[in-house]
Backbone atoms as SQL, in Angstrom:
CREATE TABLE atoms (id INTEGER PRIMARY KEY, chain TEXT, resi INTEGER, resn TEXT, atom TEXT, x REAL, y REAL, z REAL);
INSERT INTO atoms VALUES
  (1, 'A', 1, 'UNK', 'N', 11.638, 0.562, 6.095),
  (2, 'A', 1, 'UNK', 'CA', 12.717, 1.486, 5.817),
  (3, 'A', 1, 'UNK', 'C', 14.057, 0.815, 6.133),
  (4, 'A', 2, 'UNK', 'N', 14.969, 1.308, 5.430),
  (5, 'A', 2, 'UNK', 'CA', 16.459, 0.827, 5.654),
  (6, 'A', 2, 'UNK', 'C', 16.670, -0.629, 5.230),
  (7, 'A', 3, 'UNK', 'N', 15.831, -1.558, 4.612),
  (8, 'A', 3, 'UNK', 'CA', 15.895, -2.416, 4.093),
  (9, 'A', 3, 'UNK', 'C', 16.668, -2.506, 2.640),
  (10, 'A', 4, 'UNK', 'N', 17.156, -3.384, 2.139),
  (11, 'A', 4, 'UNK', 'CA', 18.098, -3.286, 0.866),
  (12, 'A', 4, 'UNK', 'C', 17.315, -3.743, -0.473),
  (13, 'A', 5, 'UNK', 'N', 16.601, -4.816, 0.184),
  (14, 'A', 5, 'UNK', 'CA', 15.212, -5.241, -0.675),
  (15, 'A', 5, 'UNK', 'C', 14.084, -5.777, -0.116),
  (16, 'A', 6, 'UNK', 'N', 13.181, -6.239, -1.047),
  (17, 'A', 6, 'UNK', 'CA', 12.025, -6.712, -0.060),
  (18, 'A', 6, 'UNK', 'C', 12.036, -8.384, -1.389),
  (19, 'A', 7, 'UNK', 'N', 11.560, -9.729, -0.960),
  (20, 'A', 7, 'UNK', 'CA', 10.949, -10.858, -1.676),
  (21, 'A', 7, 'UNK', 'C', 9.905, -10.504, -2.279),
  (22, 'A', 8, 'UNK', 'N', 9.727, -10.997, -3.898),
  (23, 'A', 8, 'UNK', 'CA', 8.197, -11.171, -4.397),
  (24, 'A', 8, 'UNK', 'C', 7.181, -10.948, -3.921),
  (25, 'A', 9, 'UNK', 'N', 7.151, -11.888, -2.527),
  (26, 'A', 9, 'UNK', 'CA', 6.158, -12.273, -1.986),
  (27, 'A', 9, 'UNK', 'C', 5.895, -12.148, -0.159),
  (28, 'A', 10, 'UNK', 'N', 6.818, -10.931, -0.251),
  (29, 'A', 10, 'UNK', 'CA', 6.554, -10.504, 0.998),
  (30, 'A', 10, 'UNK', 'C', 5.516, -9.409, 1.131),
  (31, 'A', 11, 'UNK', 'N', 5.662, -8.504, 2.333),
  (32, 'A', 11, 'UNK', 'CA', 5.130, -7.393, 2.212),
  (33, 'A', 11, 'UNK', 'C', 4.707, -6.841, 3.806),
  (34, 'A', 12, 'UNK', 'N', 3.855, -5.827, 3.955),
  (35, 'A', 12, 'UNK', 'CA', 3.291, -5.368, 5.011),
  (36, 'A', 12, 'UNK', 'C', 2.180, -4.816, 4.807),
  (37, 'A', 13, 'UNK', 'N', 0.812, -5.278, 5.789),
  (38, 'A', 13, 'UNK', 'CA', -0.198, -4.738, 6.122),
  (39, 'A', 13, 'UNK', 'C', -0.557, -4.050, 7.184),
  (40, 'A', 14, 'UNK', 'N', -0.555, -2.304, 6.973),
  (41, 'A', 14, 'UNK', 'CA', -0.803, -1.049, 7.722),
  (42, 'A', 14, 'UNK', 'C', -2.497, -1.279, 7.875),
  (43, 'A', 15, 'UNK', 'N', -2.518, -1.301, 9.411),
  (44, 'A', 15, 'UNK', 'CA', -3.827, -1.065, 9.042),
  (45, 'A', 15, 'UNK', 'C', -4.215, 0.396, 10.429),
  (46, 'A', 16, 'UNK', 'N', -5.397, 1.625, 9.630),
  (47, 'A', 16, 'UNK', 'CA', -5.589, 2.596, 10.312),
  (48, 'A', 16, 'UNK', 'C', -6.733, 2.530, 11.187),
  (49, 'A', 17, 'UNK', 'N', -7.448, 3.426, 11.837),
  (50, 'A', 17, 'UNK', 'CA', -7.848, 3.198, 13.045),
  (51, 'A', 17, 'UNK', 'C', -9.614, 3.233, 12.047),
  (52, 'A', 18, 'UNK', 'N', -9.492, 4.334, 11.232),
  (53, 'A', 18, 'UNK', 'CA', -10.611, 4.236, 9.868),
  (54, 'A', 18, 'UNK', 'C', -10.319, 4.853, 8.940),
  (55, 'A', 19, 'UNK', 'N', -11.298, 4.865, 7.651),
  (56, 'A', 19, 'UNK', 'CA', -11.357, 5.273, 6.193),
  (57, 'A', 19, 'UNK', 'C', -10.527, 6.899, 6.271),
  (58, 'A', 20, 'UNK', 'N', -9.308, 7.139, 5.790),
  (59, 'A', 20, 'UNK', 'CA', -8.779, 8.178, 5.945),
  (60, 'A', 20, 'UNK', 'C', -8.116, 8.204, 4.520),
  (61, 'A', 21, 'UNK', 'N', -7.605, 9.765, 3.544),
  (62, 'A', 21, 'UNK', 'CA', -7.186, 9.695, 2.768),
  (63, 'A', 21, 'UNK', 'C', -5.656, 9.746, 3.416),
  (64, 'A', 22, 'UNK', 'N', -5.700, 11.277, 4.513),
  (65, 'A', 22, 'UNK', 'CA', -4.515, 11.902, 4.976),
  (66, 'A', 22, 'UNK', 'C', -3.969, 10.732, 5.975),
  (67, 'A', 23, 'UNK', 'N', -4.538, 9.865, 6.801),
  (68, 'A', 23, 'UNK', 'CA', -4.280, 9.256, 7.671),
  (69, 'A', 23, 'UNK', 'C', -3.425, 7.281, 6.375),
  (70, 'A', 24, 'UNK', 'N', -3.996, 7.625, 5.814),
  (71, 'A', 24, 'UNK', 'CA', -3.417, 6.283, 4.600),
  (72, 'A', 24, 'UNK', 'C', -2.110, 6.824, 3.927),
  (73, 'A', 25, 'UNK', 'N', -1.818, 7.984, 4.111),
  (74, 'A', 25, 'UNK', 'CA', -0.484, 8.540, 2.722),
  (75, 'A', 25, 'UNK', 'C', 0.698, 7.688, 3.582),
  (76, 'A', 26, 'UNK', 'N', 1.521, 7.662, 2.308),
  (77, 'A', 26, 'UNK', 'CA', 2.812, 7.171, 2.700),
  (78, 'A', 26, 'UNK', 'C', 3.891, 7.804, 2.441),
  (79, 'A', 27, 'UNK', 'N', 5.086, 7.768, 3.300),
  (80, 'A', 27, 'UNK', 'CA', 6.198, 8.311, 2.386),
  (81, 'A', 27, 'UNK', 'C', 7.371, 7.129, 2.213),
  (82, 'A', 28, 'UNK', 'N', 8.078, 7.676, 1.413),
  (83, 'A', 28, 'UNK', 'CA', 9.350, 6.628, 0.926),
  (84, 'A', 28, 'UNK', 'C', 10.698, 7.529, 1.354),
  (85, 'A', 29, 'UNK', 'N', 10.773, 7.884, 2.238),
  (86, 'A', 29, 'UNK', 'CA', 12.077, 8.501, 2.237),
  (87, 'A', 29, 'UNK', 'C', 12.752, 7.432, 3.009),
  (88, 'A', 30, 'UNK', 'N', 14.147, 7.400, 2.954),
  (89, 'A', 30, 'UNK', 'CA', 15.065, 6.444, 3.252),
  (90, 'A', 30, 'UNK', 'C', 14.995, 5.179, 2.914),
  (91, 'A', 31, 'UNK', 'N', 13.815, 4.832, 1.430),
  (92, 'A', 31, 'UNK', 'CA', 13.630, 3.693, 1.178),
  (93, 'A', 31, 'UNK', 'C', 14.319, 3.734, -0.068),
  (94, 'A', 32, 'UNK', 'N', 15.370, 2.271, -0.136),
  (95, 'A', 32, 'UNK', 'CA', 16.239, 2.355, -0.785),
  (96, 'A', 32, 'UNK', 'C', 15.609, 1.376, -2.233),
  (97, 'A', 33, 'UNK', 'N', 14.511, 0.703, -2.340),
  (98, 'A', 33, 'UNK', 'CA', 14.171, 0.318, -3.466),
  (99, 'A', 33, 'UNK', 'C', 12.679, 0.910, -3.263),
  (100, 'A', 34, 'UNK', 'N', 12.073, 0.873, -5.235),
  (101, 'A', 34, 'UNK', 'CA', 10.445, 1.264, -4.968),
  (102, 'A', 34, 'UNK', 'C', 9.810, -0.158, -4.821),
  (103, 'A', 35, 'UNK', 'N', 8.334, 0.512, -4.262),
  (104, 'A', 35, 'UNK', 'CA', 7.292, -0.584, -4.092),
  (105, 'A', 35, 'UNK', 'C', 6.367, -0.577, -4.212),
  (106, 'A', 36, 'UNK', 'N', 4.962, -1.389, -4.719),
  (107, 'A', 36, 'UNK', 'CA', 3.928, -1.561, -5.324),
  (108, 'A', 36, 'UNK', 'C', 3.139, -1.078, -3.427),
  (109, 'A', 37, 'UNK', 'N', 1.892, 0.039, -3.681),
  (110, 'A', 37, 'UNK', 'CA', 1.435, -0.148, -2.812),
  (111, 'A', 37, 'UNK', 'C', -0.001, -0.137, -2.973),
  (112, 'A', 38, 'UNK', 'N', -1.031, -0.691, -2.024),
  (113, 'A', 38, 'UNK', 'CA', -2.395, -1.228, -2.248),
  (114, 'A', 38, 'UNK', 'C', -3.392, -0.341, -1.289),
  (115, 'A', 39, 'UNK', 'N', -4.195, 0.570, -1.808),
  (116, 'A', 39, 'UNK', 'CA', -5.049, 1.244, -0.788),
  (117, 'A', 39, 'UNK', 'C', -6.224, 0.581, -0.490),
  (118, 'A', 40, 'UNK', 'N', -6.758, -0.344, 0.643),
  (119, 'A', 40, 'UNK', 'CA', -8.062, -1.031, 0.558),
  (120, 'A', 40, 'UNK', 'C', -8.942, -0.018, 1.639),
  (121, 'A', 41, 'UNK', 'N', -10.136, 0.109, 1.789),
  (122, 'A', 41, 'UNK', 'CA', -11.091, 0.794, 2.367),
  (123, 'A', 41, 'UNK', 'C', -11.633, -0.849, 3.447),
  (124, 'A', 42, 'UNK', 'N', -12.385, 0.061, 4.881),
  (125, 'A', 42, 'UNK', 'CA', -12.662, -0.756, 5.600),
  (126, 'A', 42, 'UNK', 'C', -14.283, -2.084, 4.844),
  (127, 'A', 43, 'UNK', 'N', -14.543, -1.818, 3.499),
  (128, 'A', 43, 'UNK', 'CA', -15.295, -2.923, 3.120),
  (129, 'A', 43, 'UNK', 'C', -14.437, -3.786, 2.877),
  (130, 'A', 44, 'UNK', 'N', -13.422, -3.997, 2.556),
  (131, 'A', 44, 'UNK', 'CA', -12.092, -4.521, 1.949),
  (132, 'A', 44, 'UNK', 'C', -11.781, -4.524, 0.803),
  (133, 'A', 45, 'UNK', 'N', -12.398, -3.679, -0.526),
  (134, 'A', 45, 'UNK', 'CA', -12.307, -3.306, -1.350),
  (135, 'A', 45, 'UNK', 'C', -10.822, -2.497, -1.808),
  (136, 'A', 46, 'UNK', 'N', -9.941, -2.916, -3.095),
  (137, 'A', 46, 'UNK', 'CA', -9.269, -1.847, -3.541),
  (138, 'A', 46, 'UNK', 'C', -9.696, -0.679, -3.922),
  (139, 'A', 47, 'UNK', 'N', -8.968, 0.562, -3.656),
  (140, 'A', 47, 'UNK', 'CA', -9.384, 1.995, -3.719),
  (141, 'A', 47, 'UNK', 'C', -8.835, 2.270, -4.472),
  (142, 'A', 48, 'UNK', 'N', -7.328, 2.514, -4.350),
  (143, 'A', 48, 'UNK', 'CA', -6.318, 2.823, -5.188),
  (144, 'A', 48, 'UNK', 'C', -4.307, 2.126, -5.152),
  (145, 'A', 49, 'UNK', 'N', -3.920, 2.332, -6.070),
  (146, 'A', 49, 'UNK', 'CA', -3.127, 1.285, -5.754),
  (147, 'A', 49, 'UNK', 'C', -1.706, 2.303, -6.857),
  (148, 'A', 50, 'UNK', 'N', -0.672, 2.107, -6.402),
  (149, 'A', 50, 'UNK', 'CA', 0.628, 3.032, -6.741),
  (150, 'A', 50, 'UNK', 'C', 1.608, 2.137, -7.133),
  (151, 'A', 51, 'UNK', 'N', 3.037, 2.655, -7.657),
  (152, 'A', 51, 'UNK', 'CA', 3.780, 2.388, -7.353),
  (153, 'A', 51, 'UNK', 'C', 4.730, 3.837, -7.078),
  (154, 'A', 52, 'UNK', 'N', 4.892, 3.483, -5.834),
  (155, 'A', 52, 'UNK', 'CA', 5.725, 4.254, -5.107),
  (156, 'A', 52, 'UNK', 'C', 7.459, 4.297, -5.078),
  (157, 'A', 53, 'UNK', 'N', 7.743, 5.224, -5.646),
  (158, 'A', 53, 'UNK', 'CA', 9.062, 5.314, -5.675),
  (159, 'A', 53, 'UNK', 'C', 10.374, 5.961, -4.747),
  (160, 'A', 54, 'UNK', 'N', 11.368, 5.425, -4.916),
  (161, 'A', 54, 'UNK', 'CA', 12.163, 5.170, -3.455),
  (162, 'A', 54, 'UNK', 'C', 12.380, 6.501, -3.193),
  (163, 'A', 55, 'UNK', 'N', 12.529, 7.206, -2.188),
  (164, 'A', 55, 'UNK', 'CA', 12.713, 8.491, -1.736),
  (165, 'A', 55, 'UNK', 'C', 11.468, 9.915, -1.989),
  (166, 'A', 56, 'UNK', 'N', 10.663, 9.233, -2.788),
  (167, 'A', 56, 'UNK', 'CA', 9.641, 10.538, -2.927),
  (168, 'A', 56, 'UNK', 'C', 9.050, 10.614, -1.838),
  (169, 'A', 57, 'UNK', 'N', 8.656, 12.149, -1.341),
  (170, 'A', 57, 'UNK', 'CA', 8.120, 12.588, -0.395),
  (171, 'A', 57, 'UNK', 'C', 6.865, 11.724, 0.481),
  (172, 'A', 58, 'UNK', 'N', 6.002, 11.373, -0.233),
  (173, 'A', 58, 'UNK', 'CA', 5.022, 11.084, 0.244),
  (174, 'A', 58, 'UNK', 'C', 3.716, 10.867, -0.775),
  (175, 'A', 59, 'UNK', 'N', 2.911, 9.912, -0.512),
  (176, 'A', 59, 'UNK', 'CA', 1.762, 9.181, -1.559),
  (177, 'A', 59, 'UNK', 'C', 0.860, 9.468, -0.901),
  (178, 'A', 60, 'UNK', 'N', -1.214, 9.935, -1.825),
  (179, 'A', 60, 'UNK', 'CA', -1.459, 9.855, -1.051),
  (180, 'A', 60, 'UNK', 'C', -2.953, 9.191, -1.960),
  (181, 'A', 61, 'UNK', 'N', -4.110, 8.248, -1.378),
  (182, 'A', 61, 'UNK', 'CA', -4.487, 7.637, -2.127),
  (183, 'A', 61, 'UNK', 'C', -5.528, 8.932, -2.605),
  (184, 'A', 62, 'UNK', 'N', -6.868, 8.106, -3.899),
  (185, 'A', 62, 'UNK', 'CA', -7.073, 8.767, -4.455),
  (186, 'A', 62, 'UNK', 'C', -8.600, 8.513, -3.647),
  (187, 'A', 63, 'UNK', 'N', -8.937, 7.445, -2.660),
  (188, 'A', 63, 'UNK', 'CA', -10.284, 7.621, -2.122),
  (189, 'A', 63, 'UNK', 'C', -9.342, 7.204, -0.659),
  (190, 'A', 64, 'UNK', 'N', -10.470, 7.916, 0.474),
  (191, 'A', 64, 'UNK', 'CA', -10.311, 7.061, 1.669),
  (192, 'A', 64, 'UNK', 'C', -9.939, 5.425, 2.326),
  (193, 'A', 65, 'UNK', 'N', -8.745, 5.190, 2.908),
  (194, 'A', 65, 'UNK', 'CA', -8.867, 3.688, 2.939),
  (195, 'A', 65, 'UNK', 'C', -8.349, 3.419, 4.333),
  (196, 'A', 66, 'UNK', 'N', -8.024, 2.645, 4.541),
  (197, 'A', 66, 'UNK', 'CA', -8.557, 1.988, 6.397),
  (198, 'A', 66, 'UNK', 'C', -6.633, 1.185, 6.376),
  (199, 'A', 67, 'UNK', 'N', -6.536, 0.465, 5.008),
  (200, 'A', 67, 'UNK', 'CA', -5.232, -0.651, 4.761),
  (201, 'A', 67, 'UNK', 'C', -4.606, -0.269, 4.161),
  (202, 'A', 68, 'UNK', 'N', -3.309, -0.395, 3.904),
  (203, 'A', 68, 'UNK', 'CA', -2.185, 0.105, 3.340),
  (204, 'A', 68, 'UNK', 'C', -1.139, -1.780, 3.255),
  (205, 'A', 69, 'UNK', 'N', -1.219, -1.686, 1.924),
  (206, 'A', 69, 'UNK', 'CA', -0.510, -2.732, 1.565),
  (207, 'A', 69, 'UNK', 'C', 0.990, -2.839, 0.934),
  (208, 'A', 70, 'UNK', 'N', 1.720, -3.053, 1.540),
  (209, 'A', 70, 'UNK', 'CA', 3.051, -2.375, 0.711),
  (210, 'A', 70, 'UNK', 'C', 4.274, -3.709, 0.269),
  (211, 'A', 71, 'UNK', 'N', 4.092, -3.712, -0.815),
  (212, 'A', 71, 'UNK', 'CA', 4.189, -5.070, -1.241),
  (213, 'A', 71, 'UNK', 'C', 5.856, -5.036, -2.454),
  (214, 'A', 72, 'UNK', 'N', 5.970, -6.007, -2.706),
  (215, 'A', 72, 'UNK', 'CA', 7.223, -6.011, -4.186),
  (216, 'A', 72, 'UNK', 'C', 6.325, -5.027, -4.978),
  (217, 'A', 73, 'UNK', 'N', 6.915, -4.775, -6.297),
  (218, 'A', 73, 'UNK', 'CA', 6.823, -3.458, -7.195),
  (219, 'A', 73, 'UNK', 'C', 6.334, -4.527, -8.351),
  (220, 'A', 74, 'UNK', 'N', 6.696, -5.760, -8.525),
  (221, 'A', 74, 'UNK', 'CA', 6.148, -6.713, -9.414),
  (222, 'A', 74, 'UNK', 'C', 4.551, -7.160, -8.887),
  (223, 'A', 75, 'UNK', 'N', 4.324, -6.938, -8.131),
  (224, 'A', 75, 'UNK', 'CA', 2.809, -7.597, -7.867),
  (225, 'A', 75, 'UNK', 'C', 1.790, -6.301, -8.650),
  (226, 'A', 76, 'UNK', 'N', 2.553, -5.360, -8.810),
  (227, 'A', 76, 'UNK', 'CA', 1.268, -4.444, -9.308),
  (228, 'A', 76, 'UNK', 'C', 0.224, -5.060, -9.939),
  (229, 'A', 77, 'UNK', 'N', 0.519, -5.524, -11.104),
  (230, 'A', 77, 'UNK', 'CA', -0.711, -5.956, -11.880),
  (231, 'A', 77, 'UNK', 'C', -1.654, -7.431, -10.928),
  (232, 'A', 78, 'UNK', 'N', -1.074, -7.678, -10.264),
  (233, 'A', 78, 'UNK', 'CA', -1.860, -8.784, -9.420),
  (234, 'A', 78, 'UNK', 'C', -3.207, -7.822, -8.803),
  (235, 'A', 79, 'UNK', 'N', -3.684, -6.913, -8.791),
  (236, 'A', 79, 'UNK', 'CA', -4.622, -5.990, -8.224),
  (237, 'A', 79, 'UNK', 'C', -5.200, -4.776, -9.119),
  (238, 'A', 80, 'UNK', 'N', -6.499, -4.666, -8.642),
  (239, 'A', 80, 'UNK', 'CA', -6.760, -3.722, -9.688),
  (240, 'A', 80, 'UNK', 'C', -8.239, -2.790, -8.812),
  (241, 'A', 81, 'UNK', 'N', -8.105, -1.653, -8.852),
  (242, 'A', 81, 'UNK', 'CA', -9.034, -0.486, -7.959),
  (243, 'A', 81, 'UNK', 'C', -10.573, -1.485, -8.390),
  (244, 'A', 82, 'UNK', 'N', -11.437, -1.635, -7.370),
  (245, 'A', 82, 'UNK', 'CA', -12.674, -2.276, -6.893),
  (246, 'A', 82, 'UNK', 'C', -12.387, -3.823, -6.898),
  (247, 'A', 83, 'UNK', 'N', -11.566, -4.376, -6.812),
  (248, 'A', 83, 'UNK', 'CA', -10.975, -5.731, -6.257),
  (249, 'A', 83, 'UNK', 'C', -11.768, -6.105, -4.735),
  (250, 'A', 84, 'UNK', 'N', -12.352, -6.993, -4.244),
  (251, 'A', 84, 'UNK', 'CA', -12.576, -7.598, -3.045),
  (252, 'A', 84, 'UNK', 'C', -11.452, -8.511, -2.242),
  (253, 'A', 85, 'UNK', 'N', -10.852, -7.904, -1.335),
  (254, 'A', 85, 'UNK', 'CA', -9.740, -8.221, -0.774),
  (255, 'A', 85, 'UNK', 'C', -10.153, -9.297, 0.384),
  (256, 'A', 86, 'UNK', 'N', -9.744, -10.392, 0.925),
  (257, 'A', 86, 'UNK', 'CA', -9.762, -10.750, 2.090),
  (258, 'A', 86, 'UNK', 'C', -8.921, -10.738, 3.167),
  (259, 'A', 87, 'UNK', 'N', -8.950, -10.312, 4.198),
  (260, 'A', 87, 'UNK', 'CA', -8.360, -9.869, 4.837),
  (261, 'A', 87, 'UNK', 'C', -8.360, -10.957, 6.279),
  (262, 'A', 88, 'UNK', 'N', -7.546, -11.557, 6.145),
  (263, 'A', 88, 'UNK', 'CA', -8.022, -12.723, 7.475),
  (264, 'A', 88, 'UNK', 'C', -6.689, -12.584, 9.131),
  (265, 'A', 89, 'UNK', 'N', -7.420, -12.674, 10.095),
  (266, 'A', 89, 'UNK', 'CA', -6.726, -12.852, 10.896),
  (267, 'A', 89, 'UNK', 'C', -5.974, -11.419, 11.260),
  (268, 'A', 90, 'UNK', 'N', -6.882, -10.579, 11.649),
  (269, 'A', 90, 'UNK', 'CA', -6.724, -9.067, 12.049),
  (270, 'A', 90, 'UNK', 'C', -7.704, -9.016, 13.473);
């Protein structure tokens, strides 16, 4: 939040305590650009995946997921729901 932009190739990995739909939602308020976001489940599988736009209330995925990936708005197509994610160094 309060950021002006984010790099290509940056991002952040949320990760929850387990597989939650309500415990994975996001919101965008006070976020001043949108962003591509990635729902993975604790197999590391993609679940569901958004693009989230700046100030809407709140996202919420469409299956249970554990990770929350919140990335540039251009990577969308880099991912796609049942993707095998690796997840290293958690």
């Amino acid at each position: 939040m309060f950021r002006k932009s984010i790099g290509e190739f940056e991002g952040i990995l949320l990760a929850e305590k387990k597989d939650s739909k309500s415990g994975a939602a996001i919101h965008m308020m006070f976020m001043r650009f949108d962003i591509c976001v990635i729902w993975i489940n604790s197999s590391a599988r993609v679940v569901d995946k958004r693009i989230a736009k700046r100030w809407k209330p709140f996202y919420i995925p469409g299956a249970p997921a554990k990770y929350i990936l919140e990335t540039h708005a251009n990577r969308y197509a880099d991912f796609s729901v049942g993707d095998q994610i690796k997840i290293e160094n958690l």
